[in-house]
Structures are given as C-alpha cells and as structure tokens.
N, C-alpha and C positions, 0 to 999 in steps of 0.2 A: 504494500500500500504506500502511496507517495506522499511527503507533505504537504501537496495538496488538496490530497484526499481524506489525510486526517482533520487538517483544519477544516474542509468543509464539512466533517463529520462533526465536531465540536461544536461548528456557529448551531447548525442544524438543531444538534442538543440542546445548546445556549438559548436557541429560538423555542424549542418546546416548551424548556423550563419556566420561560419568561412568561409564557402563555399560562402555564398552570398557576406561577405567582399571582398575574393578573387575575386568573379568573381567582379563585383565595384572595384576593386584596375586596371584588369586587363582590362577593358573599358574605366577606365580614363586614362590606360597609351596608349591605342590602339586611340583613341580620340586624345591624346595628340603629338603622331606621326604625326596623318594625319593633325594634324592643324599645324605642323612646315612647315614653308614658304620655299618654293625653292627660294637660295639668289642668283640673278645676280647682276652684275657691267656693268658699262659704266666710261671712262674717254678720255673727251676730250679737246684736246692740240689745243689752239686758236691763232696762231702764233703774237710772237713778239708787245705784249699791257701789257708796265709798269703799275705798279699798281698805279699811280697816273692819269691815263688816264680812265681805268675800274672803277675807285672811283669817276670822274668827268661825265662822258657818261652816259646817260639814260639807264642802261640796268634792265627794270623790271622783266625779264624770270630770271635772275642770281641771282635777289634780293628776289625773291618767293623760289627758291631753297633753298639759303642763310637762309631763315626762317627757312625751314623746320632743317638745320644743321648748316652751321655755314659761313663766310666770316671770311679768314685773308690775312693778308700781308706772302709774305714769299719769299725764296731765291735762286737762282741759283747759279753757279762760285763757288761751293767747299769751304774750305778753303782759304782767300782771302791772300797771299803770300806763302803761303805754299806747302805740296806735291802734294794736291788735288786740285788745284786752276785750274777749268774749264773755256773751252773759253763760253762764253754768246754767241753762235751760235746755229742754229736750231738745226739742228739733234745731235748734243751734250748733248744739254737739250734734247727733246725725249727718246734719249737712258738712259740718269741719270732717268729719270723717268720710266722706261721699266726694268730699271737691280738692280736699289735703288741703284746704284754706280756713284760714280764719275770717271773724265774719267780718272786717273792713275790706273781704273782698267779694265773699259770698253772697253777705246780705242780709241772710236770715237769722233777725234781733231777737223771734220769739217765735210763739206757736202759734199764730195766725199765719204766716208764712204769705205775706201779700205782696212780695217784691223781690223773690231771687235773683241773683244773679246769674243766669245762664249761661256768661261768655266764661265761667270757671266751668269748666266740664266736670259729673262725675264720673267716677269710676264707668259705671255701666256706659256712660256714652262715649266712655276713649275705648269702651271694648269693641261696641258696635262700629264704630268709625273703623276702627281697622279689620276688623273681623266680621262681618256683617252677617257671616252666617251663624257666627256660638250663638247660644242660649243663653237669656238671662230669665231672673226668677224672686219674683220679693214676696215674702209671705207674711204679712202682719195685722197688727189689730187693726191700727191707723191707715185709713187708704190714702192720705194725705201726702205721707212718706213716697209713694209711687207717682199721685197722679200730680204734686206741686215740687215736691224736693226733686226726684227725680227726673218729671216733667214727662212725663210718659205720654207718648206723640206728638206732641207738642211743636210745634214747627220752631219756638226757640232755641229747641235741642235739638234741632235736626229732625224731627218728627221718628227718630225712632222709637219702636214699642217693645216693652217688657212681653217676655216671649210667656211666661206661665207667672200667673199671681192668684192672690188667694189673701185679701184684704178685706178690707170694711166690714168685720164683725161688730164693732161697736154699734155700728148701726141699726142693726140688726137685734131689736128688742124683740121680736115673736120667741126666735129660739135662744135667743141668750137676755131675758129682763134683768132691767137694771134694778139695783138695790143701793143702798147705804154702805152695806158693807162688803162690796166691790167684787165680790167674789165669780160674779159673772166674768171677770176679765180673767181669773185663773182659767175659767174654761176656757175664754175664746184663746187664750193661750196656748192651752192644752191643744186645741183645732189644730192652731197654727202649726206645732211643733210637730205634729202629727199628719198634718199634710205635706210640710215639708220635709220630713222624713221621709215619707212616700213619692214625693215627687223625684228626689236624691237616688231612693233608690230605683226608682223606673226610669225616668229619664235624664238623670245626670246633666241639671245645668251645668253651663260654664263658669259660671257668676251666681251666686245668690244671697239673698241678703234676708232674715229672717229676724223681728222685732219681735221680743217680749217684754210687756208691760204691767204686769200683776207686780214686782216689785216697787216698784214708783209708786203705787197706788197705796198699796200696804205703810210704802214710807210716809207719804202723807197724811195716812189717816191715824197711825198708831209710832211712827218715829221710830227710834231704838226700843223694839219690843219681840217678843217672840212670835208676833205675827208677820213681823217683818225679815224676821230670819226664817222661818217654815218658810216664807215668799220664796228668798234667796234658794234653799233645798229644792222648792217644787222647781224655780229654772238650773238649778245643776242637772234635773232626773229628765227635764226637758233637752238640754244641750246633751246630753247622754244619747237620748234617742238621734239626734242629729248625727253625733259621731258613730253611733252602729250602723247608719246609716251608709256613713263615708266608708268605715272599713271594709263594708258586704263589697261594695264598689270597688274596693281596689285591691280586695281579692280573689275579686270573680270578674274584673274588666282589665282591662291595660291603662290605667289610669291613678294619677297621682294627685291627693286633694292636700292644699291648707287650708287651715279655717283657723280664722281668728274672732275672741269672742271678748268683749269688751261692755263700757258702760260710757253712759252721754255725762253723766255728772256726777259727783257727791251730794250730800247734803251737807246742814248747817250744824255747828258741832254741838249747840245747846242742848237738842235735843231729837234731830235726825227729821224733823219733820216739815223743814223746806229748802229750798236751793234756790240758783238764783244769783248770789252772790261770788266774791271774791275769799274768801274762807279758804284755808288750806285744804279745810273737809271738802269742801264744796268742790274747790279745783282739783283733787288728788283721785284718780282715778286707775284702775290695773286691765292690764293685755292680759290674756293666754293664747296660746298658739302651740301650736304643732311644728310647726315651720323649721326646717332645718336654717344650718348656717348663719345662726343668731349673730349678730356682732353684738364687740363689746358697747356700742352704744343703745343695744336694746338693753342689758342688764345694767352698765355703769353711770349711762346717761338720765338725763329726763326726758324721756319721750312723750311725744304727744299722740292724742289720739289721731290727729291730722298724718303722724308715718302711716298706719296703718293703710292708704290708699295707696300710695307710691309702692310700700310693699306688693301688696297684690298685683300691681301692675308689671312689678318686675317678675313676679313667681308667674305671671297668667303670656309675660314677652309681650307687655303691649309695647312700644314704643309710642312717648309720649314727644310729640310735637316740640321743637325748642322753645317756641316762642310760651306755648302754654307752662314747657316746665320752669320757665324763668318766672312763674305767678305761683309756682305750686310751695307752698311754707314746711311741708312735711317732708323725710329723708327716707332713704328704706330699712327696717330693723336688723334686713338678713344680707349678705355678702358684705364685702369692704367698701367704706366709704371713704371719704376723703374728710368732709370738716360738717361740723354741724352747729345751731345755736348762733346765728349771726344777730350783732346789734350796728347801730350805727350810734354816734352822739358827735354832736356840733360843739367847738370849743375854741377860741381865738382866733377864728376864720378857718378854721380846720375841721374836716370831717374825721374822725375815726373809726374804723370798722372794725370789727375785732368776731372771729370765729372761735370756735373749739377744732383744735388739729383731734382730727380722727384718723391718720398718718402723719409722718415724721418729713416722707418724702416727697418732692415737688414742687409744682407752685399754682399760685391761685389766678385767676387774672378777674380785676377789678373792673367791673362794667357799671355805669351810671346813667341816668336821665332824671329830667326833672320833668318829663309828662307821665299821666297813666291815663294815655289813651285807649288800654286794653281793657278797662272797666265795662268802656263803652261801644266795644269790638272794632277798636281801632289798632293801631298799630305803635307803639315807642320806640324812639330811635335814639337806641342806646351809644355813648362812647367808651372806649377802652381809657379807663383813667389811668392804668398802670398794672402793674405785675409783682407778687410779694411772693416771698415762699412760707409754703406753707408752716410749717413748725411754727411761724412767728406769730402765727394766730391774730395781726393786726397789719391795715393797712391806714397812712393820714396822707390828704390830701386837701392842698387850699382849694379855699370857695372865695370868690369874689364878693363883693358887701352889696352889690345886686343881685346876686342869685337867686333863683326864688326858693320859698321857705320849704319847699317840699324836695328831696331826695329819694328816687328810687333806687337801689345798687343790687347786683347779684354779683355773686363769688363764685366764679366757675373753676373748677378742679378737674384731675381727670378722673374721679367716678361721678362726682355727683355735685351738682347746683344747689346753693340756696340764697334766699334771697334776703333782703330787710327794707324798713324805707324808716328815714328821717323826716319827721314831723315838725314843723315850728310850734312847740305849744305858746297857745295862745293866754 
C-alpha cells in the first residue's frame, strides 16, 4: 500500500469520525432542548399579616416552601419621608408589586383605584407583550385587582385579556351572605384557593396571581387576637393546597414553577387593628419563595415588595424594554446583581448619588434628566453625566443654580439598573 493510499485511508476515517462527533454533538444539543423545563410563576398577596405575626403562627405549608428557597423580612411604604413614601394600604401594595413601582409613579393612593397609571406596565402585560400566547390567570375575592389594577382589556394596556379568572365573590351575597363577623370571606377564600389549585393543576398558567383576604379582615375586626392568627393558619392550609398543586405539575409535566407569597402591608403596632400609616409594623412586611439562586440581597438587604416583579420577570425570561426598566424601582432577589438602594440628595450645588455595591467589581454609568415625560407616555432624554466605579457606592456632580428642582438619575451597571429622583422639597 502507498503513502498515498494510507493517507487517503486516514482522511477517509478522519471524515467518518467527524460525522459521528457531529451527529453526538447534535443529539446532545437536541436532548438538551427537550429537557429545558417550561418555567411558570405563581404569586400570592395574603392581605394585611406583619411579619412578626407570620414568624409567630404555625404556618408549616410556608415553612416547606421557605426550604425549598428562602424566608425574609422585607418592606412596603417607598422611601420613608421622601418622594416615594407609599400609603401601607391594600391595593397600593398590590399595585407596587404588579408595576415594581412605587406609587409617585403608579398612582394608586388607595382603594378606590380611580387613576392608574398605565404607562408603568404590570407584570402580566410585559408577559403578554412579549409572549402573546402564555397564559395568565388571577383568582380573587376582589375583581377590582383584574378589571382596574391590572386593567384587563382595556385598551390603556394594550387591550390584552386575562386568559382564566375566577373573581368577584364579594359580590356575590346569594351564595356567600354577608355578616359582621366576616367569615363569609374565609369561604370565598377557601373558593378561591380551591379553584386555583385546580386550574394549576389542569391547565398550568404561565403567570398567576391568586389574592386572599380573610386575614385583613380578621385584623380589622379583632387586631392581635387569636382570630387573627386561626386567619393566618386557614391561609398557610390554603397556600399549601397551591403548592401541591405546583408539585403534581412538575412531577408529572416538564415544567419548572416559582411562587412567591407575600403580604400588601402590616399593621399598627398598638394594637394590630389598622394600617395605613408609616409604623415600622405597618411598613415591615416578609417574602417566601421557593426560588432558587437567592442573593445575598434577598436575605442581607431590605427588600421591597416592589423586587418581587423584576424577579419573576427574570425567572419567566421576559425581557423588559430599556426605557420601561429605567422606571422600574425594584431589583431581582435571585442571580447577581450589581448595586441596589439608590438615593440622590442636593448639597452646595452638588448632587450626590450614593448606591449599595452588590459587587466589588466594575463601574456604574450615571444617566440624568430633569423631564418625566414617561409618566405621560412620553419619552426622557437622558445625558450621561459620568462614570464611577462601582465599590465607591457614590457619585457628585455640579448643578447649575438654574436647574430645575427636579432630578431624575439611573445607575446602570452590568446586571442591573436602578433608579432614584431628586425632589426640591418644598
């Protein structure tokens, strides 16, 4: 045999083998697809239970959860004097959690809900905008939460619709009469949690968002009492059924859920039986989650209930719009972020911005305006005022003694934006 008989015998091999790699490169990536898990979410709002009440109450369903991810303390009411200083009232919280905004930007001051702001998207409609075919799914007492907060068809929010819901029992006096001592709302609770279990396990939204309200009610009527805490028990045995729900799912589908479960407010520390206010009770509120890849600013930090949206959005891979994430006040609790906790304050003709480093390494780049034209779905047009690194957790820059009294600034990084604005008080 010749030497040029063996190399063309070798290339020959060379060539088979390459084919066999290939096709084995292109099995494990085919393989590798069908085993990536369809990720849904669930988040539910368990009205009005300070976290010193939820850390005293028996709740084992919340504390199995908590295993699998993580329990913290965390906060309502914005900035506590400041621009963003939110009232501790229900659907004020909801909506902070639903837009990752506080309400100098969202809107909604109380529980009338007569003026949202629409141009802060929630959750559900950054899902729909990019995804147009998931499913979403609200299950609650209050139909208020769907057809005003949410906005459900609504041609302010794009006119899309919540795909399954199951609301406005309150209304609903034949099968649930109203009494004094509220307990009509444990049932319509009990509905609710029960429907949404069953919808979870049949048709698997993508998104859902499930409200119980029989604690808030109980805090109202009886405060710090052991009506109040049975309340807290019957929604542990209720989110319980929610999570048997998730498991059946993701042991019998190719699917991956988080659920985060949370509260709109505390109460007042006298005697538990209002909110409303600025109280640490009132502002002090706790997450549970499942959610893998907690960062240290979910357990070290103070988070707000306002993370909780940007989380989901990163666990569900929405990609959020720049312009919208430059409005969004909340971080996400799981992966690495870069900084969090931004202020500004005006001082000798100097702004200073000051973050919390959540890395050591990098740098931030300082963007400023003094319109907010995005309130009014307009557009801001931001300048680069400069570049700091990060570790230094501050950046100052002169203002002119004309400037106007208002500062908007974001701190972009490379995980993660957050914003603040400088206010001239008056």
């Amino acid at each position: 045999m010749s030497i040029f008989e063996i190399q063309l015998g070798r290339m020959k091999k060379a060539k088979r083998l390459k084919k066999v790699l290939l096709f084995g490169v292109l099995i494990l990536i085919a393989s590798g697809l069908s085993a990536q898990k369809i990720r849904k979410a669930v988040f539910v709002i368990a009205d009005g239970i300070p976290a010193d009440v939820v850390e005293k109450v028996a709740t084992p369903n919340l504390d199995a959860i908590a295993r699998e991810g993580g329990y913290t303390r965390a906060h309502v009411g914005g900035l506590l004097g400041e621009y963003s200083e939110t009232p501790t009232i229900s659907a004020v919280g909801y909506n902070s959690l639903l837009t990752g905004t506080w309400v100098n930007k969202h809107n909604v001051w109380d529980n009338d809900i007569p003026d949202p702001n629409y141009h802060y998207f929630t959750i559900f409609r950054f899902l729909k905008e990019q995804y147009p075919q998931k499913k979403t799914a609200i299950f609650s007492s209050w139909e208020d939460n769907r057809t005003k907060l949410v906005g459900d068809a609504l041609p302010a929010t794009g006119s899309f619709a919540v795909d399954y819901h199951f609301d406005g029992l309150e209304l609903d006096t034949v099968n649930y009469p109203h009494a004094d001592d509220r307990i009509f709302m444990h049932r319509i609770d009990e509905a609710v949690a029960d429907k949404a279990a069953e919808e979870i396990r049949s048709v698997a939204p993508d998104l859902t968002w499930v409200y119980l309200e029989f604690t808030d009610d109980m805090g109202h009527k009886y405060g710090d009492s052991p009506q109040f805490y049975q309340a807290v028990e019957y929604m542990d045995n209720q989110v319980g059924r929610l999570w048997d729900a998730i498991r059946y799912r993701e042991k019998n589908f190719n699917e991956e859920w988080d659920i985060y479960i949370t509260t709109d407010h505390g109460r007042k520390p006298d005697n538990g039986k209002g909110h409303g206010g600025q109280s640490d009770r009132e502002r002090t509120i706790w997450i549970v989650t499942n959610a893998k890849h907690l960062n240290e600013y979910f357990y070290k930090g103070n988070p707000g209930v306002v993370d909780i949206m940007p989380s989901i959005a990163e666990f569900l891979k929405i990609e959020i719009p720049k312009e919208n994430l430059m409005e969004i006040d909340g971080v996400p609790l799981t992966g690495k972020i870069s900084l969090s906790d931004p202020k500004a304050h005006l001082n000798d003709g100097r702004i200073t911005v000051n973050w919390k480093p959540q890395d050591k390494r990098g740098k931030v780049k300082v963007w400023l305006t003094t319109t907010n034209n995005f309130k009014s779905g307009g557009q801001d047009h931001y300048v680069l005022a400069g570049t700091a690194r990060l570790k230094d957790g501050k950046y100052s820059l002169p203002v002119e003694d004309s400037a106007a009294p208002f500062y908007k600034i974001v701190l972009e990084a490379s995980r993660n934006m957050v914003n603040t604005w400088y206010v001239e008080k008056k």
